[in-house]
N, C-alpha and C positions, 0 to 999 in steps of 0.2 A: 539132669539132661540139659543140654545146652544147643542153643537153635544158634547157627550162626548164619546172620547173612551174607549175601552174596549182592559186594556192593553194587552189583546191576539190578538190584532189587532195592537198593537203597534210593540209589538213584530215580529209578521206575516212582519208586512212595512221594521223594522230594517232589520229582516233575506235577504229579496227581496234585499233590497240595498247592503247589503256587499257583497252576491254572486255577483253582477255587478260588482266587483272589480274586475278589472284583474292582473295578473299576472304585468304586463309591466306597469300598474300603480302604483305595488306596486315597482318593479324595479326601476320606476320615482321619487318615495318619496325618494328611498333608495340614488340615484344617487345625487339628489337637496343634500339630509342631510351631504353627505359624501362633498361634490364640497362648501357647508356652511362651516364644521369643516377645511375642509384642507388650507381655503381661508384665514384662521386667522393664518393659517402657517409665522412667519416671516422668518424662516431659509428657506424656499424653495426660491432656485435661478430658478430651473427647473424643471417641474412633466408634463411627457402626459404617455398617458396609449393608449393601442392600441389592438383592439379589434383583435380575432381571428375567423375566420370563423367555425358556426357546424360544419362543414365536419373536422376538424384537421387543424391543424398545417403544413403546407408543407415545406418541407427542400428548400425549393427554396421560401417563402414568407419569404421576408428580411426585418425586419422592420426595420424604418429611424427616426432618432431622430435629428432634426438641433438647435442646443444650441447658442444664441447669447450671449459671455461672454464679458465684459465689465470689468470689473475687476479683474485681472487675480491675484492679488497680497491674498487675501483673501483663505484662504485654504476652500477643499469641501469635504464632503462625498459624493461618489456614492452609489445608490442602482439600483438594476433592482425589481420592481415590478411585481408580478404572481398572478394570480387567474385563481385556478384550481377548477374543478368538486370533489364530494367524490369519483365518479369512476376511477379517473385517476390511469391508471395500473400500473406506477412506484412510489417509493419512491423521486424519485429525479427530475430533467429537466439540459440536458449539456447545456448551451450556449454559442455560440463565439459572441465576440464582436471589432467588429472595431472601433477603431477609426479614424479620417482622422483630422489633426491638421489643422487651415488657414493656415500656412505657408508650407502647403505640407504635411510635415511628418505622418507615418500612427506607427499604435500597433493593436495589435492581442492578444487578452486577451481570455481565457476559466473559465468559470465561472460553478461551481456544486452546482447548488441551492438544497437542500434540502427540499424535503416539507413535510417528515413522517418519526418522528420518526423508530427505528427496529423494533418495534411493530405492523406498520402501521397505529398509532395514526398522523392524519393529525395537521402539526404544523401551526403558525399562526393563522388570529382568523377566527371564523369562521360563518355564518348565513346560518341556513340551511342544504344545501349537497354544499355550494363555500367557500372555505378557499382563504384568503389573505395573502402574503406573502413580504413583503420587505425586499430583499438579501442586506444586505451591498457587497459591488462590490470594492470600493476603500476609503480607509480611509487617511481624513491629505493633501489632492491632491493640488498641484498650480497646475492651467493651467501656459503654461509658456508665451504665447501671446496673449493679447485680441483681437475677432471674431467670427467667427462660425465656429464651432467644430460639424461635422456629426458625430453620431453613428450608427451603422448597428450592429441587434443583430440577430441571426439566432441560431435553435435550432441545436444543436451536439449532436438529440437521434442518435441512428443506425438504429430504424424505421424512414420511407421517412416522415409518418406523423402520427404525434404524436394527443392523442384525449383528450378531455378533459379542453386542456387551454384554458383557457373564455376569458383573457387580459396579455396583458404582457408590462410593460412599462418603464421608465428611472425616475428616481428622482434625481436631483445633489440639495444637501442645502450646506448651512455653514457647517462649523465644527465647534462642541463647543469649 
């Protein structure tokens, strides 16, 4: 016996299944695809990204980023990485950034990411209403000792807390 459908019923099935799709499993494909492309990265020394709570950004949530460098002879670009909302109210994000060297010594760097053009054309790329942004932060760098080098990145808006940032993370590669 043979049941043939009736491709209005085929259709009817398709539509039922895609609505089951949610949001956080399309986030899941999106997450695998990117953690896929990046993984063939030979110039990354170091990439984490760090999520930000709905609620904002608090001037007091200090994010930490512990770098094991191993080869300090090899020069590196920094970037700090941002993904923002299309709402986010400013054109820009201040950040301070610490660094604490292994053998003690520390720097204090402010960093004025950009993320929209004077237009308020949102820069970097973007899927949806969340643009992705990688700041170049230091270009050409020796670390000067190898170990682990903490950074501490904190926002320097003049609001306590800032809305809209989805992640915000460290990338140190090579330099070509």
């Amino acid at each position: 016996m043979f049941i043939v459908h009736h491709p209005f019923n085929l259709k009817k099935r398709f539509n039922k299944q895609m609505n089951k799709i949610t949001v956080k499993q399309i986030a899941f494909l999106f997450m695998v695809s990117a953690l896929f492309f990046t993984s063939c990265d030979g110039k990354r020394i170091f990439e984490k990204n760090t999520e930000i709570p709905e609620t904002g950004w608090k001037t007091d949530n200090i994010l930490k980023f512990d770098v094991d460098i191993k080869d300090p002879s090899s020069p590196t670009n920094f970037f700090v990485n941002v993904r923002n909302a299309d709402g986010y109210p400013y054109q820009n994000l201040y950040l301070f950034i610490k660094t604490k060297f292994p053998n003690g010594k520390m720097s204090n760097d402010t960093l004025d990411c950009i993320l929209s053009d004077e237009k308020g054309k949102w820069l970097g790329s973007g899927m949806g209403d969340i643009y992705d942004n990688q700041i170049l932060f230091k270009r050409n760098v020796r670390f000067p000792v190898a170990g682990t080098y903490s950074f501490e990145i904190q926002h320097g808006m003049r609001a306590d807390i800032v809305p809209l940032i989805m992640d915000v993370g460290l990338r140190i590669a090579k330099a070509e």
